[in-house]
N, C-alpha and C positions, 0 to 999 in steps of 0.2 A: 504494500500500500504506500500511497507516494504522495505527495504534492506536485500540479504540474502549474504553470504558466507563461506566458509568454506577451508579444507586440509586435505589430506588424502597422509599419510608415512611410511615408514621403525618403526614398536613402539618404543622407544627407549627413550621420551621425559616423563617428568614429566607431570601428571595433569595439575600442576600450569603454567607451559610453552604453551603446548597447549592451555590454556585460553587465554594467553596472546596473543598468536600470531593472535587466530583468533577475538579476541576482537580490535586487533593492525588493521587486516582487516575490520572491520567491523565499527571500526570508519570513515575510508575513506566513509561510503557510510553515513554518518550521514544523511544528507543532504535528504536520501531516508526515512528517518525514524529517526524522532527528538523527540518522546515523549517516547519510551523507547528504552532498549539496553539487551543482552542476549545474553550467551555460555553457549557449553555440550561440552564435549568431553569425551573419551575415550580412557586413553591411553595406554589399553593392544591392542589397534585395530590401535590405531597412528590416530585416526581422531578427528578433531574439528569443530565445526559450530558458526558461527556467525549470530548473527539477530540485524537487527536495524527496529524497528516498529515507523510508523505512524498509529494511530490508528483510524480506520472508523468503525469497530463492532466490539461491547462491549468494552469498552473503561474501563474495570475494570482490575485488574490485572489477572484476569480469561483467560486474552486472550495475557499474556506474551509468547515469544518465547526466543530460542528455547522449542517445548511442546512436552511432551511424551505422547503417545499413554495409554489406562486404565491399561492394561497389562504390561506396558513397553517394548514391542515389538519395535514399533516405536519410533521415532524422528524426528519431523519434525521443518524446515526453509520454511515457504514459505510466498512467495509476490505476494498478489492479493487479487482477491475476486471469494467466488465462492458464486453466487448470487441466485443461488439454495438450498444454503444449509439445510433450516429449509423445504424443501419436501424431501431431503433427510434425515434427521434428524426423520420425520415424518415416512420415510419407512424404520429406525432402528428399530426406537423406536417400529412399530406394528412389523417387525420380529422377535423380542426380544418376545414381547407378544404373538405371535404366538407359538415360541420354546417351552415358559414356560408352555401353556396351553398344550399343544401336550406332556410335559411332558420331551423335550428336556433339552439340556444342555445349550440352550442360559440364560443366566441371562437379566434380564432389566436393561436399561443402566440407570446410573446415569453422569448426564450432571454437570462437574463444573461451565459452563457458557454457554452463548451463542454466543459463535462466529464459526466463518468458518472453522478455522483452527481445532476446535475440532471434528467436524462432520467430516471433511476429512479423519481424525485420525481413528477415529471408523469406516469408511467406509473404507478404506485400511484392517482393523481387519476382516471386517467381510466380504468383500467382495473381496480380494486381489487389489492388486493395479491398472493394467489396466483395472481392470473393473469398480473402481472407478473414473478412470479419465473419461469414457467413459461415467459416470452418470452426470458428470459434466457441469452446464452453469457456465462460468466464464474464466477470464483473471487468467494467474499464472506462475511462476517459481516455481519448487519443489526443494528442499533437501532431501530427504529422508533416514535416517539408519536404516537397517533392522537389531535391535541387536541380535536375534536371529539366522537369515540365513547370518549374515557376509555381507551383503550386500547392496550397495550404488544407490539408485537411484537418477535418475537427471530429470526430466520431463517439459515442456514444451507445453502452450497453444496452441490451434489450430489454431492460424493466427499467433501466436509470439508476442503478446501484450506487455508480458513482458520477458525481456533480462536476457539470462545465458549464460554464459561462462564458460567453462570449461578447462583444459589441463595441462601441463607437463612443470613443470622448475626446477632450481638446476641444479646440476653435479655430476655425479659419485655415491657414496653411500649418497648424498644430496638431489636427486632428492624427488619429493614431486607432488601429483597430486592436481589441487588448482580447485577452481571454486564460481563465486559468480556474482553478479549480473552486476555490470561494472568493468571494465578492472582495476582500480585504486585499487580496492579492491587486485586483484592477484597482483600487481604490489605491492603491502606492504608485500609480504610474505617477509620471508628474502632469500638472496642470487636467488632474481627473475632478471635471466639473460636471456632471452628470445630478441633476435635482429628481425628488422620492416623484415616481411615476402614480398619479392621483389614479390613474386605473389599475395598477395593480394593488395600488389603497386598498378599493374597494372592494378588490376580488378579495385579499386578505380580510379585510375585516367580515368576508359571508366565510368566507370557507378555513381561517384560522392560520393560512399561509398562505404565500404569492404560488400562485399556479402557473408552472411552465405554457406557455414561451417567455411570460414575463418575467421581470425581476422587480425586486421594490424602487430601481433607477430608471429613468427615463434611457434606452438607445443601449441597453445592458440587459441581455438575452441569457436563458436556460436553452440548454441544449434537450429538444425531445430524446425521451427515449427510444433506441433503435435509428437514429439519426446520423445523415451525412452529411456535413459541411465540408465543399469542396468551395476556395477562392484562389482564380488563375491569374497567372500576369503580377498584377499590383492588388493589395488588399484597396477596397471600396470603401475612402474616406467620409461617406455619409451615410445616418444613419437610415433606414428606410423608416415611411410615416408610419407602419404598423410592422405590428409583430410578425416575423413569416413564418408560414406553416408549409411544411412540407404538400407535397412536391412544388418548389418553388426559385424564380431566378430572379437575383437583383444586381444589375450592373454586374460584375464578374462572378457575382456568388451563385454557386445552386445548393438546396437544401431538398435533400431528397431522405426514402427509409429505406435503410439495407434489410430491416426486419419491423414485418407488419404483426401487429396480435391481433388484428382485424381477420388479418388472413388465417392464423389461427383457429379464431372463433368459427370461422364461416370451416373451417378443413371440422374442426369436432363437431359440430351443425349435423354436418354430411355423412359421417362418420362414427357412430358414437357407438359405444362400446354400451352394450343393454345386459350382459353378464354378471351381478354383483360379484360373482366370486374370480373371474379373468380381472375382474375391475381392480381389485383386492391387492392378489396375487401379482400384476403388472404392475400396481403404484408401489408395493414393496421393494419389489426388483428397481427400480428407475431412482425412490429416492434411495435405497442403501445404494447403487452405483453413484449418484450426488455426492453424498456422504463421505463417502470410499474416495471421492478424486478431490472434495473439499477438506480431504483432512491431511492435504500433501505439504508439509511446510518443513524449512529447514530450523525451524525456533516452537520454541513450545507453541504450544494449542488444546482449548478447552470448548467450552461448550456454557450458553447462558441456559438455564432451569428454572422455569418459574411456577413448573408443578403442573399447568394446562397442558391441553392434547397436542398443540404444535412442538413447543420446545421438548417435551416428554417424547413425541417421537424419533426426533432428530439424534438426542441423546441415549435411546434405545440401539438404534442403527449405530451411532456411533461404538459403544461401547460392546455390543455384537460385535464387531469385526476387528475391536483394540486390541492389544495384549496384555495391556497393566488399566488399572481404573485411570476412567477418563475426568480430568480438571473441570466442576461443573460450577458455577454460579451463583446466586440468588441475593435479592437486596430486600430486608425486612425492616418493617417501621412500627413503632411504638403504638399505633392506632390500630387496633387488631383489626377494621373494618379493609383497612389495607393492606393487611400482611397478609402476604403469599408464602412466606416461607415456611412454613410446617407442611402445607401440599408438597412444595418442591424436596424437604426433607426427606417424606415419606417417599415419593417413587425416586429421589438417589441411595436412599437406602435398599430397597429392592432390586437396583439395579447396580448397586457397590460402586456407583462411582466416588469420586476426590472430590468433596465437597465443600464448598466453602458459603457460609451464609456472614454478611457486612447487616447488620442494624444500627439502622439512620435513627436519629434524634429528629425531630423538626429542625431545632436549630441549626443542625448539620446538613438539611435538606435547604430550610431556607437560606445559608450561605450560600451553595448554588446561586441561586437568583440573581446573583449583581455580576454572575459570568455568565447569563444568556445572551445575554445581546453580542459582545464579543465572538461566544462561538458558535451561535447560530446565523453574525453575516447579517443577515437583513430578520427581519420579523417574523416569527415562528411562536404560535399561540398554542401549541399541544403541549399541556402542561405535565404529561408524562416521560417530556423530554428531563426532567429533573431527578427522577429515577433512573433513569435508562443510562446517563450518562453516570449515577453512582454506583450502578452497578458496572461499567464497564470500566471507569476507575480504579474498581478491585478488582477486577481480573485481572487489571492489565500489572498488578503484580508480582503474580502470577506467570503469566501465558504473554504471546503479541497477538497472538492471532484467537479469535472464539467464533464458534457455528451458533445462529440464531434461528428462532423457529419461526421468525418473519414472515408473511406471505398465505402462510395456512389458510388465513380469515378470507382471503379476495378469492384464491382458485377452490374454494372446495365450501364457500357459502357458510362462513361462521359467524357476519356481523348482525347483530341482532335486527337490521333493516330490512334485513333479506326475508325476515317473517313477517317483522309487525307492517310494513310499508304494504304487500299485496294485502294484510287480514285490517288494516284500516282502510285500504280504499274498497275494500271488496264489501264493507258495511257502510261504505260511503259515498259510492258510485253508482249508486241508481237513484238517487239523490240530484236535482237539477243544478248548475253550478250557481244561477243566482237564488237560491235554497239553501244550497251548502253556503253562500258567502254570510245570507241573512245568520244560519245556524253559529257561524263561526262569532257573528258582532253577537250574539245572544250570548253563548258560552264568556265570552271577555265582558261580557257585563255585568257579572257577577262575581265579589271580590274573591281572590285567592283562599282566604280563611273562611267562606260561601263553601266552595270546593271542597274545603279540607274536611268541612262538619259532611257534606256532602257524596261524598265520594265514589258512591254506586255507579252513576251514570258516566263517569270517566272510565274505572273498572271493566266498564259494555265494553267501552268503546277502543279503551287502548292494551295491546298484549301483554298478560302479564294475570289480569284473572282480577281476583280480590287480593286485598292484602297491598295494593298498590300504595306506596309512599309519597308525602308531597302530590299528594293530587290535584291541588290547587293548581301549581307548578304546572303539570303537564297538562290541566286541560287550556291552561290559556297558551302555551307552546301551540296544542292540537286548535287552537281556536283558528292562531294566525296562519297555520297552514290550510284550514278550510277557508280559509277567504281567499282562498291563490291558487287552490289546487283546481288543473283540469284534468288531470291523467295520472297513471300510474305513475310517469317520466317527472312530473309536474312535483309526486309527490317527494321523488329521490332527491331534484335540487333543495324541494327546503329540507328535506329530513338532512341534509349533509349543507347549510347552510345553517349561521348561526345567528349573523345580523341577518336578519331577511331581506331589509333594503337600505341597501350601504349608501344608499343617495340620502336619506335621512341623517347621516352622522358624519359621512365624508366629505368635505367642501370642494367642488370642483370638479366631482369625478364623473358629471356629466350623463351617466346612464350606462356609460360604455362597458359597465362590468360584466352586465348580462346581455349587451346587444352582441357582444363580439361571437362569434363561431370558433370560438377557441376549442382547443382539446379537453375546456374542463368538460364540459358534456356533448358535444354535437362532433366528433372528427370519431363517429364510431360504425355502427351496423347497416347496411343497407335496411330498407325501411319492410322490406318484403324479400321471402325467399327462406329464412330461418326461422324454422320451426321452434318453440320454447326459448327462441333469446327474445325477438321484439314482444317488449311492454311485461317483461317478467324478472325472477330474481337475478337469473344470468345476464339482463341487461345492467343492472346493477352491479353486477362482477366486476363487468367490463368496464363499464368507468370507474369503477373504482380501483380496477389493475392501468389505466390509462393514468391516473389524477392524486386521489387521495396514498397510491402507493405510494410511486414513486416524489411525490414534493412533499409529504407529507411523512409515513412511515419511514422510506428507508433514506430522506433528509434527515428525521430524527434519528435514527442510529448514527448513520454516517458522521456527521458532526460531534456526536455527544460522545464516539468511541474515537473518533481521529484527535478529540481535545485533548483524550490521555494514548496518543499515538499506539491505540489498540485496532490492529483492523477485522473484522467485521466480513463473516460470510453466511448466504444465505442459500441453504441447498434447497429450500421451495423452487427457489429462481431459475435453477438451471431448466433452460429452454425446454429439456425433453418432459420434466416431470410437470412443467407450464403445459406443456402439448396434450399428454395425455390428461389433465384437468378437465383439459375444454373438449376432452370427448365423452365426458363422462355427463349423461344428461341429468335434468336438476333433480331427477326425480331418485339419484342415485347420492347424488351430492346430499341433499336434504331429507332427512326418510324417518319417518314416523315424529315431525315435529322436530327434528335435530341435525345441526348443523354440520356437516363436515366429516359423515359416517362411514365413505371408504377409509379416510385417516384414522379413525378412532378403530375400525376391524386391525386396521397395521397395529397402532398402538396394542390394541388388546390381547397380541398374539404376544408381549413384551413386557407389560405390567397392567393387574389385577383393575377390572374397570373401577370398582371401589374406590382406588387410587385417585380418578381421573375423574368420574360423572360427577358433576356440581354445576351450579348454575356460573353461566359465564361472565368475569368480570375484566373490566378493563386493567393497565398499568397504573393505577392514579394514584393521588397523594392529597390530602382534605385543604387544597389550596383555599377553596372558599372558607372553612373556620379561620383558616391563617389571616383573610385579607378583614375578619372581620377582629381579628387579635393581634397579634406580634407584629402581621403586618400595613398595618393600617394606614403608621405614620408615613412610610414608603408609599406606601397607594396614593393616599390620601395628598400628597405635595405634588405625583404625576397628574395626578384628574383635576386638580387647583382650576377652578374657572375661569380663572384672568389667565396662567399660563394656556389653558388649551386653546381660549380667544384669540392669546397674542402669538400664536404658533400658527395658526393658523389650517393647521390641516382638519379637526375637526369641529362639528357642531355641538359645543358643550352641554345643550339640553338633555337630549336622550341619555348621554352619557352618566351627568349628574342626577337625574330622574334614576337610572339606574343601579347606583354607587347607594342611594338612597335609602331606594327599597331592599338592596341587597344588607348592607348595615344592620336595617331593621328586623330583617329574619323575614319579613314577610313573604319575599323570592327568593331564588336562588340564581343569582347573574353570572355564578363564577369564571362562564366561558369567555362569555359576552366581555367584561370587562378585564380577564385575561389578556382577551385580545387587542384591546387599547393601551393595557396595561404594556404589553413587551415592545410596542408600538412605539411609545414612549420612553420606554428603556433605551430602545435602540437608538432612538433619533437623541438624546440625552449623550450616547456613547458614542456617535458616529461622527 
């Protein structure tokens, strides 16, 4: 796992200066990569690249970055792992041998070492470049210079594991195309003026983080995932008016997918495996092979354990094919409503792994807090980023490297949306929508502690039965999505939306958060032709393996593990075991009311379901008691009326209407003002 970045200008600069500047970036990312450091530039071409390595194979100087290609064609920056490489390597090396015997012009390659980043090299040479990313198992960001054909590639794994930025800052004959692995990195170029892009405000403050293609700066791009950026000739010193989406050309650029999960969906549509027990038996086989190639590293390596069906499977498989117990996890907090670790105890007990449990204080939680903005780069409101990164803190220990159970929830139907979304509209869609909008101002006009005495008619209406908590709380949530909903699609963006309408509280942002055709919901399914995706739970997968994973999930690990330069792998991810997901139809995914039940047959062949059936709970941490105790004073100086006025990005009403009621016990705003809350942080740090 690495640090990469780089800049690409007007030629004009000395050798020694473009080292400088991109070594000036690439210090920023230290953090990603602490055991070496590395520049190239060129500057009759005006580009430089920066590398900062954490080394996990070949740990000799054989596997220094920036590395050029045998020829000198290439140069490459890249952070990951491609965990295939030595069969790729294998089917160089006999094409080599093949060439030389037939008489050909291929030579036999000689290897200076053995690491990843060399075999990529030679696979780009011999085999062009989309077609080596296409051979590819593995997590990665590319840099690529093509010294030969002038040209700049930027590449990107197929779920988005690991984060590239790219885009346009400077002025006038200043400007400069930059790009590297988090935002801090472009923020060190010099004269990086780039002001907070009010549309991707907005889409953060619905959805809790800036959604690829955007970033929180105006002209400063997320690289989709499965993405190619190719720039020929000269980098294109302006920025374009909108964000580009694949397949797409601007001025020298084209941004095209080497890998579609559209195509995917629509191959398991077509395809779909109707055998519960092939179903079974083939997901065992595909993730223990995952497993198997995810635990290749030349430094320790563990495993995180939090006692549910994902990371308990992973660690199953894992420790099946170990030879000594496997190095396993888990972060526990004083709030037993939060602790997970007596679960995770009990299945590393039954499975003898090396376990380690870290128990947080609050106070040692809420220190955390004044390092989010920092290592999260731009605005990031999942507030179980504060967990995640203390438990990867302690691992890293321990171990460099740890397997996480990531992913489970998107390919195999575990987020509780995937019920309650179809069994609320399905009681609420033969209902006329201006009916339902009437129904929804009825429900909100009755006060929250109305509800609470009340609470049968919420009970009907929303999953979960009797016994529901806070009902007040959710019937007025369920109010404000009857007064918007027209469809089942209609109901995922609010149920995954948290300001509903970000034009309410964000100054400036024009409407644009929801007109645009971005990837957060609309770049997905033909509208007709697949049977059980359109307007069902696998339509829901599917954006949310487009959106809420990869900017959301595996941003949160990514960061919160590269802070304590631990790298982070997720064997859900590997393409084959994504493939066979999407052949498995929902009725197999889902079955008897429960989430995720080819996974849970694998687990149960591994550890006692006893172990594992409970009702499912998020990563969280009682941020909301905190904001209305220890951490108030904090809150309460960010949300200051005069400051949020004189700042100018938000509209202070809703805000403080909301801080209010929260205070007062009467709601529960935790997310909602979360979300202004890191908002603030960040622009206080930036």
């Amino acid at each position: 796992m690495c640090g990469i970045t780089g800049l690409w200008e007007t030629p004009g600069r000395r050798e020694g200066e473009l080292n400088e500047m991109a070594q000036t970036m690439a210090n920023t990312i230290a953090h990603r990569g602490p055991d070496d450091s590395g520049v190239w530039s060129d500057p009759h071409a005006g580009i430089a690249l920066g590398h900062r390595r954490l080394s996990i194979i070949d740990l000799s100087s054989a596997g220094h970055q920036p590395m050029a290609s045998r020829s000198g064609r290439f140069v490459i920056a890249l952070n990951g792992e491609i965990y295939n490489h030595l069969e790729l390597r294998a089917e160089l090396d006999n094409s080599s041998n093949s060439s030389t015997l037939l008489g050909g012009t291929g030579a036999a390659l000689k290897w200076r070492g053995h690491s990843d980043t060399e075999t990529l090299l030679a696979g780009f040479e011999r085999w062009g470049v989309a077609a080596t990313l296409a051979k590819t198992v593995g997590m990665f960001a590319i840099i690529l210079w093509d010294v030969q054909q002038r040209t700049l590639h930027l590449a990107r794994d197929r779920f988005g594991e690991k984060p590239l930025y790219y885009g346009w800052t400077g002025s006038g004959a200043g400007n400069a195309f930059v790009f590297g692995s988090e935002l801090k990195a472009l923020r060190a170029f010099p004269g990086f003026v780039n002001p907070v892009c009010r549309q991707a405000l907005a889409q953060y403050m619905r959805f809790m983080y800036v959604p690829a293609p955007r970033s929180i700066y105006q002209g400063i791009y997320k690289l989709e995932p499965g993405c190619l950026l190719s720039i020929k000739g000269t980098a294109p010193m302006a920025a374009p008016s909108q964000p580009l989406r694949p397949p797409a050309v601007y001025e020298s650029l084209t941004l095209s997918r080497w890998w579609s999960l559209a195509d995917v969906v629509q191959f398991g549509a077509h395809n779909p495996i109707t055998n519960e027990v092939d179903a079974v038996n083939e997901l065992e086989q595909r993730l223990s092979d995952a497993v198997k190639l995810q635990s290749l590293a030349d430094v320790p390596l563990g495993a995180f354990l939090s006692g549910g069906v994902d990371s308990s499977t992973i660690v199953a498989l894992m420790q099946q094919q170990a030879t000594c117990p496997v190095k396993t996890f888990t972060v526990g907090f004083e709030e037993s409503e939060f602790d997970e670790a007596p679960y995770a105890r009990s299945v590393a007990k039954h499975l003898g792994t090396d376990h380690t449990e870290l128990f947080v204080t609050a106070a040692e939680a809420q220190e955390v807090i004044a390092q989010l903005p920092s290592m999260y780069d731009e605005p990031f409101a999942d507030s179980s980023q504060i967990p995640t990164h203390l438990v990867c803190r302690a691992a890293r220990e321990h171990v460099t490297v740890a397997l996480s159970g990531d992913a489970g929830d998107e390919l195999f139907g575990g987020y509780n949306r995937y019920f309650w979304g179809p069994k609320i509209w399905a009681k609420l869609a033969w209902l006329p929508y201006p009916v339902r909008q009437v129904l929804g101002a009825a429900i909100s006009a009755m006060p929250v502690v109305g509800w609470n005495a009340l609470s049968l008619p919420v009970n009907t209406l929303l999953p979960g039965g009797r016994g529901i908590t806070n009902a007040g709380d959710k019937a007025h949530k369920l109010a404000a999505r009857l007064r918007g909903v027209r469809n089942l699609d209609d109901l995922y963006k609010s149920l995954v939306s948290e300001w509903q309408d970000p034009a309410q509280v964000v100054r400036g942002e024009n409407g644009c958060s929801m007109l645009e055709p971005s990837s957060l919901l609309e770049d997905a399914l033909p509208k007709g032709g697949l049977t059980g995706v359109v307007n069902s739970p696998l339509r829901m997968m599917y954006r949310d393996s487009m959106t809420y994973l990869p900017d959301d999930i595996l941003c949160k690990v990514d960061r919160a593990a590269m802070a304590s330069s631990l790298e982070t792998r997720v064997p859900f991810l590997d393409h084959r075991v994504a493939e066979l997901a999407w052949q498995l139809p929902l009725g197999v995914k889902i079955m008897g009311g429960q989430g995720k039940w080819p996974l849970r047959q694998v687990l149960y062949r591994h550890v006692p379901r006893e172990l594992i059936d409970r009702p499912k709970a998020g990563f969280g941490i009682p941020v909301g008691q905190w904001l209305r105790g220890p951490l108030r004073p904090w809150a309460e100086n960010l949300l200051d009326q005069n400051r949020l006025s004189a700042e100018g990005y938000f509209y202070p009403g809703p805000i403080r209407k909301k801080w209010a009621e929260h205070l007062s016990g009467r709601r529960d705003h935790t997310a909602s003002l979360w979300a202004v809350l890191m908002f603030q942080a960040w622009l206080h740090q930036s």
